[in-house]
C-alpha positions in Angstrom: 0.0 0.0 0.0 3.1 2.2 1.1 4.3 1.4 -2.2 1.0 2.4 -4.4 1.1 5.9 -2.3 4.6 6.4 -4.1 3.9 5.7 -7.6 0.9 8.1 -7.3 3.2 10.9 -5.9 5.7 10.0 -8.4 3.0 10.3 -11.4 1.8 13.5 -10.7 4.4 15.3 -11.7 6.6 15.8 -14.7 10.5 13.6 -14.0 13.1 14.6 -16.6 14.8 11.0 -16.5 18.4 11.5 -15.2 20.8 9.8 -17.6 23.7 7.4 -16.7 26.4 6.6 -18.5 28.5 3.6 -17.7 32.1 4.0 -19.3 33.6 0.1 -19.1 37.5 -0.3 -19.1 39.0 -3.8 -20.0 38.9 -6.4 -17.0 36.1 -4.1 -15.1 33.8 -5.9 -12.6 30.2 -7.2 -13.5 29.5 -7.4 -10.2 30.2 -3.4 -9.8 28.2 -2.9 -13.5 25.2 -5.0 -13.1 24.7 -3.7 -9.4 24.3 -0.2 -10.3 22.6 -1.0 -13.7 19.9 -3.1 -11.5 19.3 -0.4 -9.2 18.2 1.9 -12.0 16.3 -0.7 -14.0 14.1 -1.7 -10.2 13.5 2.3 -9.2 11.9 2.7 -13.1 9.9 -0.8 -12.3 8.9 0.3 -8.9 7.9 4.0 -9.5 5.8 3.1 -12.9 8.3 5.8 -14.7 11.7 6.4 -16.4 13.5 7.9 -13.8 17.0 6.9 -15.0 18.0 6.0 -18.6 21.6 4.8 -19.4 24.1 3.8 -22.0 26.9 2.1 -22.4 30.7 3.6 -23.5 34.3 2.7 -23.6 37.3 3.4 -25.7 37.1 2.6 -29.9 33.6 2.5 -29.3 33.2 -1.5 -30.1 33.1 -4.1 -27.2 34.8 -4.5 -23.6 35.5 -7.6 -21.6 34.6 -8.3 -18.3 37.1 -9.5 -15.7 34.7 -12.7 -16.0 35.7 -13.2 -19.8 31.9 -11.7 -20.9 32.5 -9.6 -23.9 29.4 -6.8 -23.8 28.3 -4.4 -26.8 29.1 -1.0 -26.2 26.5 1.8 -27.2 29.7 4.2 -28.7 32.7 5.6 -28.0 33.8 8.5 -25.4 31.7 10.9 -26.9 30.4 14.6 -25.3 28.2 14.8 -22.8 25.4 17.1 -21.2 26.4 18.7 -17.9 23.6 17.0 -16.1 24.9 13.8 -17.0 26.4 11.2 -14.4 29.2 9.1 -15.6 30.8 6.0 -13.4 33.9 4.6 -14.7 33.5 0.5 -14.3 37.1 -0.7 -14.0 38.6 -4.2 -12.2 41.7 -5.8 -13.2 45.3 -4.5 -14.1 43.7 -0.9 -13.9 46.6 0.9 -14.0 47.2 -0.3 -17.2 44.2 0.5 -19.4 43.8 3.9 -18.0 45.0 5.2 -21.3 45.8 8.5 -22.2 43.0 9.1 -24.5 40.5 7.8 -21.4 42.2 10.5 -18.9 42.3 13.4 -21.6 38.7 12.9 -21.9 37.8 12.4 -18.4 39.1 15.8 -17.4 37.5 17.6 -20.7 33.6 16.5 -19.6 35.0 17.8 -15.7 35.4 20.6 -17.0 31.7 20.6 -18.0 31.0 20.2 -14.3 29.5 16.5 -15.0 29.6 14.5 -11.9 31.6 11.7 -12.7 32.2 8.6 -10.5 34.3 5.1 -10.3 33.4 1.8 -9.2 36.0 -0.4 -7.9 39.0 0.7 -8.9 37.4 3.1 -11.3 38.8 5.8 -8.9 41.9 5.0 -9.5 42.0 6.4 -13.4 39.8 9.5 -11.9 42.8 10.1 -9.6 45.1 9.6 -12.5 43.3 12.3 -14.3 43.9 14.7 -11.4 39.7 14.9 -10.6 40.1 13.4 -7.3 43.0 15.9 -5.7 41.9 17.4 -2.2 39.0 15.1 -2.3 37.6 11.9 -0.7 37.4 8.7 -1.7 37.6 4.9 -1.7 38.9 2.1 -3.8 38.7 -1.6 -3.6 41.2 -2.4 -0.4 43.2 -4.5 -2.3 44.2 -1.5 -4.2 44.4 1.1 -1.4 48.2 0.3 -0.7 49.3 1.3 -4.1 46.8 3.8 -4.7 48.0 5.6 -1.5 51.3 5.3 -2.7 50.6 7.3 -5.7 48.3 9.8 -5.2 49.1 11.8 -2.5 46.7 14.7 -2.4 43.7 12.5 -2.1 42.2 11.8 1.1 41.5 7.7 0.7 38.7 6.4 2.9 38.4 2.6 3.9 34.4 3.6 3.1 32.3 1.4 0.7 31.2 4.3 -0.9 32.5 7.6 -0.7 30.4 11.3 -2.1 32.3 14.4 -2.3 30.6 16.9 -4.6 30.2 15.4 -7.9 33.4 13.1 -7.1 31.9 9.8 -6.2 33.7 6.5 -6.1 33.2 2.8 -4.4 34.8 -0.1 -3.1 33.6 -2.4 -5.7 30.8 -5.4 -5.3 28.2 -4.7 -4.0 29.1 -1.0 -2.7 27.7 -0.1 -6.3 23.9 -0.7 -4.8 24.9 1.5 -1.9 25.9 3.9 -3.6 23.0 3.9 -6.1 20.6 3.7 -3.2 21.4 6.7 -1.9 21.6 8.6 -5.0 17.4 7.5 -5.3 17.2 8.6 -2.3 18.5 11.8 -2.4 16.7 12.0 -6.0 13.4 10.6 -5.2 13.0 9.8 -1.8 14.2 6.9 0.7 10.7 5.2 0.2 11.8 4.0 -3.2 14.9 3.5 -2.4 13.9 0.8 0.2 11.6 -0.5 -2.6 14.3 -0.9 -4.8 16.2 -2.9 -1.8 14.0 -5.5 -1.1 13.1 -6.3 -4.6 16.8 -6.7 -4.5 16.9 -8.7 -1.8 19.2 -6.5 -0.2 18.5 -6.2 3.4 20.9 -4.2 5.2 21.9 -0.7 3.1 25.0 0.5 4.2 26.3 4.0 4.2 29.4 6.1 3.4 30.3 5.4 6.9 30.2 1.8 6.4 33.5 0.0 5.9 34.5 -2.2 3.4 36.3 -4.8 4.9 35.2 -7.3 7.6 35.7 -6.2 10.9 39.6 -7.9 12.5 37.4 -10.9 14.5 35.6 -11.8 11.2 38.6 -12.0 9.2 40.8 -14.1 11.5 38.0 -16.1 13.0 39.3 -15.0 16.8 37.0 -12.8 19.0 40.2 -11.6 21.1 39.4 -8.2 22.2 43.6 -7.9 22.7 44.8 -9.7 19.7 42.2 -8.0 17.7 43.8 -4.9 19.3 47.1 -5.5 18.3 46.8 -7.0 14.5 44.9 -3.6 14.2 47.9 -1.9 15.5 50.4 -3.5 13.1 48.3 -3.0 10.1 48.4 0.4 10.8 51.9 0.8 11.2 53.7 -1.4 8.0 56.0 1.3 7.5 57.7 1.4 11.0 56.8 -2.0 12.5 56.4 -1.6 16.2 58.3 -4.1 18.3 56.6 -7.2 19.9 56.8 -5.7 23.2 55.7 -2.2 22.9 52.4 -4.1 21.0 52.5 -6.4 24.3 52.6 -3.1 26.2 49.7 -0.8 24.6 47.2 -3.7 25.4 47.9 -4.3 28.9 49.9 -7.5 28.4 53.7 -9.3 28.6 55.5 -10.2 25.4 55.1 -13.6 26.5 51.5 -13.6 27.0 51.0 -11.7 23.7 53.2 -14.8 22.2 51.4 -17.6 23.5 48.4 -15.3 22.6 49.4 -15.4 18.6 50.4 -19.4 18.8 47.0 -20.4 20.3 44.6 -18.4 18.0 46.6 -18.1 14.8 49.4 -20.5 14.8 52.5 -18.2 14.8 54.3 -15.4 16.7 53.5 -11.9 16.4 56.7 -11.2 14.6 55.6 -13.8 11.8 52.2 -12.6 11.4 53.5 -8.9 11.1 56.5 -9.9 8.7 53.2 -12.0 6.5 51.4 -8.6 6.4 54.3 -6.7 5.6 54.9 -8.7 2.5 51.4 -8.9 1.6 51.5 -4.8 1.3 55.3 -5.2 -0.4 53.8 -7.9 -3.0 51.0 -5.0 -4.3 53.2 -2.5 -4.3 55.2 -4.7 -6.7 52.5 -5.1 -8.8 50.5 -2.5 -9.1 52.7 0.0 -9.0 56.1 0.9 -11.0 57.6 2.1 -7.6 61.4 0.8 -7.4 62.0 -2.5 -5.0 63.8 -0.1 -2.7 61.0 2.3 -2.5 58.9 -0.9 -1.7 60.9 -2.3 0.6 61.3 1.2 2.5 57.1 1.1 2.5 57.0 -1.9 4.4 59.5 -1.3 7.0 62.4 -2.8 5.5 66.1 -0.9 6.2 67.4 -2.8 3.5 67.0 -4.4 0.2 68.9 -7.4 0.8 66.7 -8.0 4.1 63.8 -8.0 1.9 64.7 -9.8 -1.0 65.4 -13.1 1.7 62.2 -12.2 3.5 60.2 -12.4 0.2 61.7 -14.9 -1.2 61.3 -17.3 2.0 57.6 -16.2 1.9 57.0 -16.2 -1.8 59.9 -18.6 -3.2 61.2 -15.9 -5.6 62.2 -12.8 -5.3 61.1 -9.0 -5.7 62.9 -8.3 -8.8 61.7 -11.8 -10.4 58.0 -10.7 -8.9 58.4 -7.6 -11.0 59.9 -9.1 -13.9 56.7 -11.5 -13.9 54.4 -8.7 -13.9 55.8 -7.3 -17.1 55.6 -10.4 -18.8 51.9 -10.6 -17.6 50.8 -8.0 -19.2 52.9 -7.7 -22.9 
């Protein structure tokens, strides 16, 4: 009945649709796609008008693959666009590399324009490339927040599923794309439809910008510890300068010995090996998603030397940095 009410309301007045246009890079997510594209298709369903309309670009104007190997028909090339258009930039995979130059140059021409234009997953990443994300907010997929941190200094990277800052918006990829999209109905049409549009997704807990994207430390390891989860939170937010095992021990109340039988009962190894692990994780996307030098890399994880690192990683990893990077180049020629 709640739902009848709206679609009257919604019919008795004129709605200029609001148009979408998706630009797909190489390797993007479907997930990221579809999720938004859904959202749009369920608020026309559930409303009884065209609200949203939307089309489908990407460079040469032909077809894009998905990450998923899916090749879709694209509706034409980067073309120009009305100011009251909304772009989002679908990108996934190896993101860095198909953020072409022609794709930047015309990114920061429809800016210009004032169009809001958004990424989803790493879609940011080629908007911060472009220079339209500099003394802004925003997230990326947190596999890609090392390097993207890295690089892009002057933005202000949130661990948020979605972040809006003007007419800068960006997510973490997944599912974040219905987030994002619900709050944009929302803001455009009212919360009413954009619940509608949730449950006939199925979607039953919408999250917000000040959602996180990650699962919470207990989730991920499996361990409600209050301490432990205390302290892994602690060295994943210091990879650069490790903190010593007994300082850690210290800032929760503890010995270094309790905090060691702590780390072999719940996760099988000392606190120095589970901090070395995530230190190498970070080194390992540095290496390849970014062209940052080995040294560089090693510095950003807290290594004072490259021969350190190079053993580390190659203990861990059974080859080395330089091979790791080699690898990546052969990847992608």
């Amino acid at each position: 009945m709640q739902i009848r009410r709206k679609h009257v309301e919604l019919e008795n007045r004129s709605i200029q649709p609001k148009r979408f246009v998706f630009v797909l890079l190489e390797k993007f997510s479907m997930l990221s796609f579809a999720s938004a594209v859904e959202c749009l298709r369920i608020a026309n369903r559930m409303s009884g008008q065209k609200l949203y309309t939307w089309a489908i670009h990407g460079e040469g104007g032909e077809t894009v693959t998905c990450s998923a190997e899916t090749t879709f028909q694209l509706d034409g090339d980067l073309v120009d666009l009305q100011r009251d258009d909304t772009v989002l930039l679908c990108a996934g995979l190896d993101v860095q590399e198909v953020s072409s130059k022609k794709l930047l140059a015309w990114l920061r021409r429809e800016a210009r324009k004032g169009v809001m234009i958004g990424g989803l997953c790493t879609g940011s990443y080629a908007l911060a490339k472009a220079g339209l994300l500099d003394g802004r907010r925003a997230t990326i997929h947190w596999e890609n927040a090392d390097s993207f941190t890295e690089e892009f200094e002057d933005v202000e990277l949130t661990k948020s599923v979605f972040v809006l800052d003007g007419n800068r918006l960006s997510t973490a990829g997944g599912t974040a794309s219905i987030d994002m999209i619900l709050k944009l109905i929302a803001d455009d049409h009212g919360e009413e439809l954009a619940n509608a549009v949730a449950d006939q997704l199925i979607y039953s807990s919408i999250r917000t910008d000040q959602d996180t994207q990650r699962l919470s430390i207990p989730t991920r390891i499996g361990v409600r510890h209050p301490k432990l989860s205390m302290v892994i939170q602690m060295m994943e937010a210091n990879i650069e300068e490790p903190i010593s095992p007994s300082i850690l021990a210290q800032d929760v109340g503890m010995s270094t010995r309790q905090l060691e039988r702590l780390f072999r009962r719940y996760l099988n190894r000392s606190p120095k090996r589970y901090y070395m692990e995530l230190r190498l994780q970070k080194a390992r996307n540095l290496l390849m998603q970014t062209d940052m030098s080995v040294i560089n890399v090693a510095l950003a994880c807290g290594f004072a030397s490259p021969s350190h690192f190079s053993k580390c990683y190659r203990a861990h990893y059974d080859t080395t940095p330089y091979r790791e990077r080699g690898s990546k180049a052969v990847r992608l020629s």
